[in-house]
C-alpha positions in Angstrom: 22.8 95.0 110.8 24.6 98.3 109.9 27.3 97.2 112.2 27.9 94.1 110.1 27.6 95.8 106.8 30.4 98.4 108.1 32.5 96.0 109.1 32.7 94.0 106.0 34.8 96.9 104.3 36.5 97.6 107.1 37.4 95.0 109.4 40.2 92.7 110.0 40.1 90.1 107.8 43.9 88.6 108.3 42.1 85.8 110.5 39.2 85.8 109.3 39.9 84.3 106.2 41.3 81.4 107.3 38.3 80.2 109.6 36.0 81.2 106.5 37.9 78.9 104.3 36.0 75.7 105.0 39.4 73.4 104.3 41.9 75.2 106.6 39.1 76.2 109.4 38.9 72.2 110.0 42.8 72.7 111.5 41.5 75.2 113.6 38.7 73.3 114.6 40.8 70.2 115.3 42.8 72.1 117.7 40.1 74.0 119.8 37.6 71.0 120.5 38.8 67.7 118.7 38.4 66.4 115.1 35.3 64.5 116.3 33.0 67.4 115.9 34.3 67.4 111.8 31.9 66.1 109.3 33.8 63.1 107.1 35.8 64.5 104.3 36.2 62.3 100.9 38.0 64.3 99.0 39.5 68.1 98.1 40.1 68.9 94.5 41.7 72.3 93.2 40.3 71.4 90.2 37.1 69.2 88.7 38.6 67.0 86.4 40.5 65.9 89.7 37.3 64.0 91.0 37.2 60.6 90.6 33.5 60.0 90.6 33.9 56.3 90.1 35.4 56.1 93.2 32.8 57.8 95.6 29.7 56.1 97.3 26.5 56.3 95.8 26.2 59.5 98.3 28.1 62.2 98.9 27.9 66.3 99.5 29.9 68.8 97.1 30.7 72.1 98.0 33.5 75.1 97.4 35.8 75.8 100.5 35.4 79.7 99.7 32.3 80.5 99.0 28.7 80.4 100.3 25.7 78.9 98.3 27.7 76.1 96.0 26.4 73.0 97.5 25.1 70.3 95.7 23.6 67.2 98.0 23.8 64.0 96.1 21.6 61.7 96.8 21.7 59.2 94.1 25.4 59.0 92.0 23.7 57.5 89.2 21.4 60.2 88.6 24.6 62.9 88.4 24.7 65.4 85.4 28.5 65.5 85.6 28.3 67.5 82.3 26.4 70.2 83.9 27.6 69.9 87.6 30.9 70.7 85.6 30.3 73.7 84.3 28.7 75.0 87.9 32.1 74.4 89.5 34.1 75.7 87.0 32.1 78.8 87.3 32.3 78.8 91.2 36.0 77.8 91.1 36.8 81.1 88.9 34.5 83.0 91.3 35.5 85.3 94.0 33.3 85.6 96.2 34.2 88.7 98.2 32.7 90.7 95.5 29.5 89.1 95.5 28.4 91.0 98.2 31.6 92.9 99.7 32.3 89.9 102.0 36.1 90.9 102.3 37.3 88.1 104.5 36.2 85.7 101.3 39.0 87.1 99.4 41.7 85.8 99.8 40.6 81.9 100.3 42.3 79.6 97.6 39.4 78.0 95.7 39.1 74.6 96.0 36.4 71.6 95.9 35.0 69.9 98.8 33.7 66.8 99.2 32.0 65.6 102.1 30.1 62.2 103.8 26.6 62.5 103.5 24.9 63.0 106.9 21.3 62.4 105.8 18.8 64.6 104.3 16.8 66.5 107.2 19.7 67.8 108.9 19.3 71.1 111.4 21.9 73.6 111.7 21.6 75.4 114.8 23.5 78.9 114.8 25.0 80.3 117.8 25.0 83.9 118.0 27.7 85.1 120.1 29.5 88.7 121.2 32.7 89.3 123.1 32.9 85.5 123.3 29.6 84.9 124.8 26.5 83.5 123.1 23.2 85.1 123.8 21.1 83.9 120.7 20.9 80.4 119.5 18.8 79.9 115.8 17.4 76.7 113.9 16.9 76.7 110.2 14.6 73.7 108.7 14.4 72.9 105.2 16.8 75.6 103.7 16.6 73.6 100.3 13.2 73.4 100.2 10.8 75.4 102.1 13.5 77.8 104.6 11.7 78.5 108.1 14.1 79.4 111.3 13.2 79.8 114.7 15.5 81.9 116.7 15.7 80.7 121.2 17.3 82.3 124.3 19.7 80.1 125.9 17.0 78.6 128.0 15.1 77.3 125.2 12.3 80.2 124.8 11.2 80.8 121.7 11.9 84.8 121.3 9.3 87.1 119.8 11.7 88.7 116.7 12.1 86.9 113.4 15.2 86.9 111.5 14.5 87.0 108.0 12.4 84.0 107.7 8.7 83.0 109.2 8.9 80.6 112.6 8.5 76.7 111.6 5.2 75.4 112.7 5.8 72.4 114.6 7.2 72.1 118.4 10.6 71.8 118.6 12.2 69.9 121.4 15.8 71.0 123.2 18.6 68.9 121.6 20.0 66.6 124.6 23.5 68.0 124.5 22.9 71.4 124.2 24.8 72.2 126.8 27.6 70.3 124.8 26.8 72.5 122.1 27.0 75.5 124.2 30.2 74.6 125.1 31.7 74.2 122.0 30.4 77.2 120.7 32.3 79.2 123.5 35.0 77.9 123.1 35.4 78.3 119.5 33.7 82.2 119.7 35.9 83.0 122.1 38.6 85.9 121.3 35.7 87.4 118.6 33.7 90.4 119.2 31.2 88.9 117.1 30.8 86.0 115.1 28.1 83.2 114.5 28.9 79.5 115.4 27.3 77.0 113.1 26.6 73.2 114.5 24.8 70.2 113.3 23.1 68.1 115.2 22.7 64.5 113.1 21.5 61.6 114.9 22.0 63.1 118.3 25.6 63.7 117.2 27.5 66.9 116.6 29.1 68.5 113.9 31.3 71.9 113.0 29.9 74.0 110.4 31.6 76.8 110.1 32.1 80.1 111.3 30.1 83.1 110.2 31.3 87.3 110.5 28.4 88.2 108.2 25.3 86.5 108.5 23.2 86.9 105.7 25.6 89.0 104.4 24.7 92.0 106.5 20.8 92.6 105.5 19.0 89.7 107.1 15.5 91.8 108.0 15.2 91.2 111.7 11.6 92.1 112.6 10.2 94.0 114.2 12.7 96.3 113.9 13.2 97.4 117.4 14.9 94.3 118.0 17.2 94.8 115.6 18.5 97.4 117.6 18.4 95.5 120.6 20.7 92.8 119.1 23.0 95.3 117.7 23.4 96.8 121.4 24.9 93.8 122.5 28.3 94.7 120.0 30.8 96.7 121.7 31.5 99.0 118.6 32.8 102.4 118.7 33.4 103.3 114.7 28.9 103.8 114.5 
């Protein structure tokens, strides 16, 4: 993880920034593998009072394009604060988020409002990890809204004996059907990066972009035990350490 951390002040950030911008990564996206694998969008605003809530379905997912951690999952329009949900985006909106936790790439990302199709409620996000353009690493996260557990596989679907950050989920967890799908997608858009995590969902056997990640978990995600930790980091080509 030191590498990451390093990297976040240093780094090049010129294209970074605009495949961390979750409105112009979708061109990107569009181009490598096809603007099937984008979720729905309904709407983007630069501003709040821009959002016409009138007009969108009873649900809906709300999010800023340059940030991480501002989603709101609607579930039930009706039951909305707009008052409050207001005054969250406003304060998001003014944010920048690259000095939250020295995220540099964030910088530079116009702020703007996101809104999205709602894809269901139990939805796992699988997260490719991937150096020199090659994934070695694939992770699951279940319930990050409620009760956060992540198990981390090999490419052969073996659970692997390090934790990152978070304790295993209980239950058994079957191999999507198109992981090799998602394997290809994920080298494809990974490739040309020394490092970088792919995110995908996989929704009603279905799959979606999420975005692309050059710091996951900002840098000081505890990988445990710690020999691993340095096992994963031996798989970066890095000279400046």
């Amino acid at each position: 993880m030191k590498k990451l951390v390093y990297l976040k002040f240093i780094g090049d950030n010129s294209c970074k920034t605009s495949l961390t911008d979750k409105v112009l990564v979708r061109d990107w996206v569009k181009k490598k593998i096809g603007d099937k694998y984008l979720v729905p969008i309904l709407g983007i605003y630069n501003k709040f009072d821009d959002i016409n809530f009138q007009e969108l379905p009873s649900k809906f997912v709300i999010k800023c394009n340059h940030d991480s951690g501002s989603t709101v999952i609607c579930e039930d329009k009706s039951k909305l604060d707009l008052k409050q949900l207001k005054q969250k985006y406003e304060f998001w909106l003014k944010r920048n988020y690259a000095y939250t936790g020295y995220e540099m790439n964030y910088k530079n990302i116009i702020p703007q409002i996101i809104i999205e199709k709602y894809m269901g409620k139990a939805i796992r996000d699988y997260k490719f990890l991937c150096f020199d353009g090659k994934i070695y690493y694939c992770w699951i996260d279940f319930d990050r809204f409620e009760n956060h557990k992540r198990n981390v596989y090999d490419l052969d679907w073996n659970l692997q004996p390090f934790k990152i950050e978070y304790e295993n989920y209980d239950g058994q967890v079957k191999c999507p059907e198109k992981f090799e799908e998602m394997k290809e997608i994920v080298e494809k858009l990974s490739k040309g990066f020394d490092h970088v995590r792919v995110d995908l969902y996989y929704i009603n056997e279905e799959i979606y972009f999420g975005e692309m990640t050059f710091a996951s978990g900002n840098g000081f995600d505890i990988i445990s035990p710690e020999e691993w930790d340095y096992k994963i980091g031996d798989l970066w080509n890095f000279d400046y350490i």
